[in-house]
N, C-alpha and C positions, 0 to 999 in steps of 0.2 A: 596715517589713515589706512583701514582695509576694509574694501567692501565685501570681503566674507563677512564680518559678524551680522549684516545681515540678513543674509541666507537662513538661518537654523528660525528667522518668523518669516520670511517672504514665503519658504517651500508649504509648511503648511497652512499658511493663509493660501497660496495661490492654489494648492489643494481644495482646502474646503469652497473658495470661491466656483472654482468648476463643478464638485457636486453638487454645491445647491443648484444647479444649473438643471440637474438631471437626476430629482428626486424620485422619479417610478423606475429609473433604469438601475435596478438594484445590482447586476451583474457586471455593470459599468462602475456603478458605485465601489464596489468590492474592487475592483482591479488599480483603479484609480488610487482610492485609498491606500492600497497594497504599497504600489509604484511610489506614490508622494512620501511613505514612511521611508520605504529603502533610501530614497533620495537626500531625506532630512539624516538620516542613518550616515552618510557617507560623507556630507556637508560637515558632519558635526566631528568624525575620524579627520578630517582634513584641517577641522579646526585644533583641535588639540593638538596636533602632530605644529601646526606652525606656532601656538604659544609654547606649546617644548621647546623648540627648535631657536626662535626668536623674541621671546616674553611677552611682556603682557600687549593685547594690541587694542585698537582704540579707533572709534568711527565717530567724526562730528558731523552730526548731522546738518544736512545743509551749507556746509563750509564756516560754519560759527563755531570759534575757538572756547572751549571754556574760559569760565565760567560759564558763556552764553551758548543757549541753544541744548539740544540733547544729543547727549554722548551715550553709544553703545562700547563697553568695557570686557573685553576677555581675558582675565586671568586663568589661571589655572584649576580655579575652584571653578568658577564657571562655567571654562569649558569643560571641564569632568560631568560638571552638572548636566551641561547639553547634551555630551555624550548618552550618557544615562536616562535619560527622557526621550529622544529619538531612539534609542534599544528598547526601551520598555513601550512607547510608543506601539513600535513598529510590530511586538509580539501578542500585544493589546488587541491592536488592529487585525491579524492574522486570526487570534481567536474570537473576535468578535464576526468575526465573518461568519464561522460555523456555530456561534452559538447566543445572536443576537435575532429576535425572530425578526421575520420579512417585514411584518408591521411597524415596530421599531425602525428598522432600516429605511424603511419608505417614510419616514419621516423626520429626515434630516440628522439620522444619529451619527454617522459618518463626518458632515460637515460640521457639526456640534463637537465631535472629539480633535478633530484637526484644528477649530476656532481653540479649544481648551491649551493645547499644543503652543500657539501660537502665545497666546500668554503668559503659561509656565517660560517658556525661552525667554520672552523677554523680559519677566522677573527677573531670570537669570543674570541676564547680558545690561539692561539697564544700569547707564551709571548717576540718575538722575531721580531725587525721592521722590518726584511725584509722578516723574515717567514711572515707577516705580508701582502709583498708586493705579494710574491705567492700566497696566498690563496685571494687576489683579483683577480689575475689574472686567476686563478682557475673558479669565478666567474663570471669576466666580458665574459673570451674565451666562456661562456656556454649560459651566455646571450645576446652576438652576434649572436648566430644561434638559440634561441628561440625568438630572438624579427623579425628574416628575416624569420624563417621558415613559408611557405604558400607564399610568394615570391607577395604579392601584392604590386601593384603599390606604394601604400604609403607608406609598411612594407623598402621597396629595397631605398626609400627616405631618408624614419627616419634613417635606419641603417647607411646608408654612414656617416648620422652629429653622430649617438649616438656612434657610431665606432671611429670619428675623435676626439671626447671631452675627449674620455676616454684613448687612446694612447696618445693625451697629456697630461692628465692629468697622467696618470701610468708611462711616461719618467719625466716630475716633480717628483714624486716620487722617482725615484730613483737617481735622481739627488738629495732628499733632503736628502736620507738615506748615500747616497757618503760624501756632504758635514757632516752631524753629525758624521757619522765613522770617519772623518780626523779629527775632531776638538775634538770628545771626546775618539777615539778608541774602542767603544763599538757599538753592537746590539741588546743584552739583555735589553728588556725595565727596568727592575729593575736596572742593573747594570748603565743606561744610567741615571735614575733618580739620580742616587748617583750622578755619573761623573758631571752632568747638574748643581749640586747644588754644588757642591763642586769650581767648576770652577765662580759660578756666572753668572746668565741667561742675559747676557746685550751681546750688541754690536754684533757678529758674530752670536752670538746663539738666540740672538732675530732674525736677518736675517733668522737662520732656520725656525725656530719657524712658521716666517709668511710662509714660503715657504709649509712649512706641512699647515699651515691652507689653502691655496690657494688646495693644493692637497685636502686635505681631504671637504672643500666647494665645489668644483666642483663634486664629487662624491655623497655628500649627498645632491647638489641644495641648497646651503647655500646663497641666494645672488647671487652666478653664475648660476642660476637652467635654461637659458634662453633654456638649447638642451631640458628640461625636461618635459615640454607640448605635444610639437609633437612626444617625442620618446614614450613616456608613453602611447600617442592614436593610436598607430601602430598596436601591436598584438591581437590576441583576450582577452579576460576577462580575462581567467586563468592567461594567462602569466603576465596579466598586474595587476594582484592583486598580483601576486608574488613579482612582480620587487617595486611594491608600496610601500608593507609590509616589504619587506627585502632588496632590496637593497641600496633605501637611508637609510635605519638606520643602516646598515653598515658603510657607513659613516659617519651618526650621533655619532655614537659608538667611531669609531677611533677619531672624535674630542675628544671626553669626555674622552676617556682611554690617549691619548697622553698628555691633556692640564690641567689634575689632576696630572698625573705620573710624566713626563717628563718637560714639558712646565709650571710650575706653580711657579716659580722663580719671576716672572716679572708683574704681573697680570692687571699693571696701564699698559701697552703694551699689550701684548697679548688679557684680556679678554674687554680690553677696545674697542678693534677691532672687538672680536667677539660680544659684546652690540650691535655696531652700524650695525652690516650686521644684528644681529637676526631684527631689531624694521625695517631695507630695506626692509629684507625679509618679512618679515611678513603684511607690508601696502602693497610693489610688489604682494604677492599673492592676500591678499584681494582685490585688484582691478581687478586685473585676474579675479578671480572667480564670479565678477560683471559686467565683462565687454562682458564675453561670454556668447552664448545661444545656446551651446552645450554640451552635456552632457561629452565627454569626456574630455575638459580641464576644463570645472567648476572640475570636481572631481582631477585633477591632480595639478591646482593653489592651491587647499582645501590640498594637500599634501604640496606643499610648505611650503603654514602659519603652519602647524605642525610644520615641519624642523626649522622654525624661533622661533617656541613657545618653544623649545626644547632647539634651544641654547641660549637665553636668559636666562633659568635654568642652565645652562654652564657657563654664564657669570656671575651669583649671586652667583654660587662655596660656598652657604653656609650648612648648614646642611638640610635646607628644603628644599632647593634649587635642591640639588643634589638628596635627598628620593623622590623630584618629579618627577624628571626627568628619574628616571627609571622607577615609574611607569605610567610616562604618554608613555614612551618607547612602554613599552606593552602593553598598552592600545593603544595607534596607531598601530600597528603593528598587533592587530585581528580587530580592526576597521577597518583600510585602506583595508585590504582583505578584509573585508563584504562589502564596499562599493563599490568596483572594483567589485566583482560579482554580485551583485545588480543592479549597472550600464549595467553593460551587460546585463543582461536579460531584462532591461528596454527597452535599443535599441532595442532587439531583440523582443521583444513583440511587442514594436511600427512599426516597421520595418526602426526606423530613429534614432541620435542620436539627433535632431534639434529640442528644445524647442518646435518654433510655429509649429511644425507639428506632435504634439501630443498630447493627453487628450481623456478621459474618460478610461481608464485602469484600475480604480479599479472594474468594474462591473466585468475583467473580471479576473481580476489578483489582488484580496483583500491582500492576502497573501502577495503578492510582494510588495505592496505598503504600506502598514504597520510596514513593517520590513524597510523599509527605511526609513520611518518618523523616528522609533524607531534609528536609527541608527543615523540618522542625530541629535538627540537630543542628542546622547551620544557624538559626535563629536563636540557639541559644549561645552559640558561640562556641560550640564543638568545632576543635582541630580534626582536619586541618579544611575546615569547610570556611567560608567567606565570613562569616561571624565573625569568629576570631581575630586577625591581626588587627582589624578595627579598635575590637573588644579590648584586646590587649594592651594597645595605648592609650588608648582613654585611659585606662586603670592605674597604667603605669604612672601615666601624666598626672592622676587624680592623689596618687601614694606621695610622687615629688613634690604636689602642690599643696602636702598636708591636709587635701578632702578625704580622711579617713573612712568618716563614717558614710560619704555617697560611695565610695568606692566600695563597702562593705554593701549597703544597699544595691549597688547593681550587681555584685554578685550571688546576693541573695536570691534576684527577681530574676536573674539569669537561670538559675533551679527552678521557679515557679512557670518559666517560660516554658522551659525543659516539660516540665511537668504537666502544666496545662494542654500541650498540645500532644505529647503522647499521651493522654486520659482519651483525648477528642483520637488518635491514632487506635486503642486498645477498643475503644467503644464503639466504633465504625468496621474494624476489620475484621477484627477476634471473634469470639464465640460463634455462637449461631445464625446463620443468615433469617434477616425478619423477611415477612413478606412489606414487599415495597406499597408506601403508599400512595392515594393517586395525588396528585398537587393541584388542588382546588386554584381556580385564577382568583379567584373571589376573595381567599384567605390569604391577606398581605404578609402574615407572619411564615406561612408555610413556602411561599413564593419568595423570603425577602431573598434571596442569593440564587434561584433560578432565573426561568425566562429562556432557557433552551434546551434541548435536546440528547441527551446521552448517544442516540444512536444515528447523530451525525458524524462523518470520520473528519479523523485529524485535530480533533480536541485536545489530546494530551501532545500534539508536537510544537505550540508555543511556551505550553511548559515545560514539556522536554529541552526547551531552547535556552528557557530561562536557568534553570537546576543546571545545565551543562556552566552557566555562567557564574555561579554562588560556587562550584563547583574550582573551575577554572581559577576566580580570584582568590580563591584559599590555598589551593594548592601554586598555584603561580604567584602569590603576593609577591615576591622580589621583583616582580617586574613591573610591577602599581606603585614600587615605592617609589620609587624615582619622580613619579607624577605626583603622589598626596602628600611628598615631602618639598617640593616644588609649591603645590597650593597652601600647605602649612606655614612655610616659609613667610607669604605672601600676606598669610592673616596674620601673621605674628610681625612683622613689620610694614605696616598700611603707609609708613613713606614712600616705601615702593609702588604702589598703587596710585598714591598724589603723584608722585614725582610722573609716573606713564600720563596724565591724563593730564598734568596741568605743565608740564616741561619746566618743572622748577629746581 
């Protein structure tokens, strides 16, 4: 038993519990906020240091052994994950301060991204499918009223669809968790992976199987990403680097955790399935991201081809396969946030998000547009930047596993990332400066990645925070392996996982 796991939902619940306390105390809010991320920040370093140190660890809740009762689970993927969501958290937070306006803030935006916080984690840490299903729900109630909050015409648009994809998809859900309890009697994911194998993964339980993949692709934009353009350019930057960075890889996460654990009986079915949505996904995005000349859905289709590059290392299930895929995890997941802020301030500088009507902005904003080139090259998986050794084992792993032709497509759409995003670089910085224009509240399209101020300080030093970090784990990966060969390890043999949780 360790009562750290947790810490990483108690800090930001007991967080947003105190803001909502003290909604006009906006300067309160902001410090608060600050303090509760550092907090969960340093909870979460302490957590991975002791599953390095002593393996996987394990909290029953209430003193009920499994099968019974709900068990919190720290592996190493896990905690990597936590790690990574308390950092981007915490830099979220820092730039939402100087660039979330007062109005927003006075109404509960603070306690709404801590409430978010607390659900991401316990996706994480949950070893329980339908604790599983609450701590999304946790997440999604929080990110329906961060993606509406500011009530613009297009935010009160995007909500009704991103609202309606996700109630169907959370009623699948639980229709898939209904069907698996009948067929195996369990909810403990460890106990479920005995049950699953024991019974043999064919016929009924292949039926589930896809019914969980359909749930958890619609969440993560596996293939179904089609609400995920429009709902992605709705709020302002902050929110929308939030939701980029963490909330599809929550459901990237749940693919991986369910389809090593539980789903991994059957794999000429199952990951045969998810092959062919990763190599859809992934040409779907690339052509997205070429097909517009707007800045917020080039950077939203650019999250797609992730989500598709990702399961493709899901579908190769080999040992390099899966050590890449977690850390190209985290390496998306501070990437995606620096590019969502990035984005934003770009519009906001330009006064537009529309390609042809902007350029010359590095005379005035060097800074800005540097760090985004820099970014974009780590996005594509230019050495020796954080892209890369991710990038590289997926590949490698995809070559071993005989996935030719995805390994061929993700290098392809690795050029097309390259490519998309320095067009959006060349056509923002280069030629001649336009005159800026004004950003109408009214026009939801012109606003959809504003919502704050250019000429408040200290905007570019959360993304300064984050580029130091895509930065760092590129050039320092020898010192990651040790940890994403350790979580590799862990999804490539889920006995070890039963065996922590059920002592068998």
């Amino acid at each position: 038993m360790n009562n750290l796991l947790i810490w990483p939902l108690l800090v930001p619940l007991l967080t947003a519990a105190v803001l909502v306390l003290f909604r006009k105390k906006i300067a309160f809010q902001r410090w608060v906020s600050a303090i509760g991320s550092i907090a969960g920040l340093a909870v979460a370093l302490v957590l991975v240091a002791q599953v390095k140190q002593n393996g996987i660890q394990t909290l029953f809740m209430s003193g009920w052994a499994p099968p019974y009762g709900i068990v919190f689970v720290a592996d190493m993927t896990s905690a990597l994950l936590i790690l990574a969501t308390a950092l981007i958290g915490m830099f979220i937070v820092f730039f939402s301060i100087g660039s979330i306006d007062n109005e927003r803030q006075s109404h509960f935006y603070f306690p709404l991204l801590h409430f978010l916080l607390v659900g991401v984690s316990g996706s994480f840490l949950t070893g329980d499918i339908f604790n599983l299903f609450v701590c999304f729900e946790v997440m999604l109630i929080s990110s329906y009223a961060l993606i509406v909050l500011g009530g613009t015409k297009l935010q009160l648009k995007e909500t009704i669809k991103y609202v309606l994809i996700n109630v169907v998809s959370s009623t699948l859900f639980v229709a898939a968790v209904a069907y698996l309890y009948g067929v195996t009697g369990a909810l403990n994911m460890a106990d479920l992976s005995v049950k699953v194998a024991e019974a043999g993964q064919d016929g009924i339980l292949n039926v589930i199987a896809i019914l969980f993949l359909i749930v958890f692709s619609l969440k993560a934009g596996l293939l179904l990403f089609f609400w995920l353009p429009g709902s992605y350019s709705a709020p302002p930057a902050a929110v929308i680097a939030l939701f980029g960075a963490l909330l599809t890889k929550v459901g990237v996460y749940t693919l991986v955790r369910v389809f090593t654990l539980i789903f991994n009986g059957d794999p000429a079915v199952t990951h045969t399935w998810i092959a062919w949505m990763a190599g859809v996904t992934m040409i779907m995005g690339a052509l997205g991201a070429l097909a517009y000349r707007d800045i917020p859905r080039i950077l939203n289709y650019n999250v797609i081809i992730s989500i598709g590059f990702i399961a493709f290392g899901l579908a190769t299930a080999n040992a390099d396969a899966l050590s890449g895929v977690v850390f190209y995890l985290l390496h998306d997941m501070a990437a995606k946030a620096l590019l969502f802020i990035l984005g934003g301030l770009i519009i906001q500088a330009a006064g537009t998000g529309n390609l042809d009507e902007m350029g010359g902005l590095l005379k005035r904003h060097p800074a800005l547009g540097w760090m985004f080139f820099v970014t974009a090259l780590a996005l594509a998986g230019i050495p020796p930047l954080s892209g890369f050794p991710g990038k590289l084992q997926i590949i490698t792993g995809g070559f071993a596993g005989g996935h030719y032709w995805l390994a061929a497509i993700s290098l392809l759409t690795s050029f097309i990332v390259l490519y998309s995003l320095v067009r959006v670089f060349m056509a923002a910085f280069w030629g001649e400066e336009r005159k800026k224009l004004p950003l109408d509240s009214d026009d939801g399209k012109k606003r959809s990645l504003s919502g704050f101020q250019m000429n408040r300080p200290g905007l570019l030093l959360p993304a300064a925070g984050l580029l130091i970090i895509i930065i760092a784990m590129g050039v320092g990966a020898e010192w990651i392996y040790p940890f994403v060969e350790q979580a590799g390890h862990t999804l490539l043999n889920p006995a070890e996982y039963v065996q922590a949780i059920l002592k068998e």
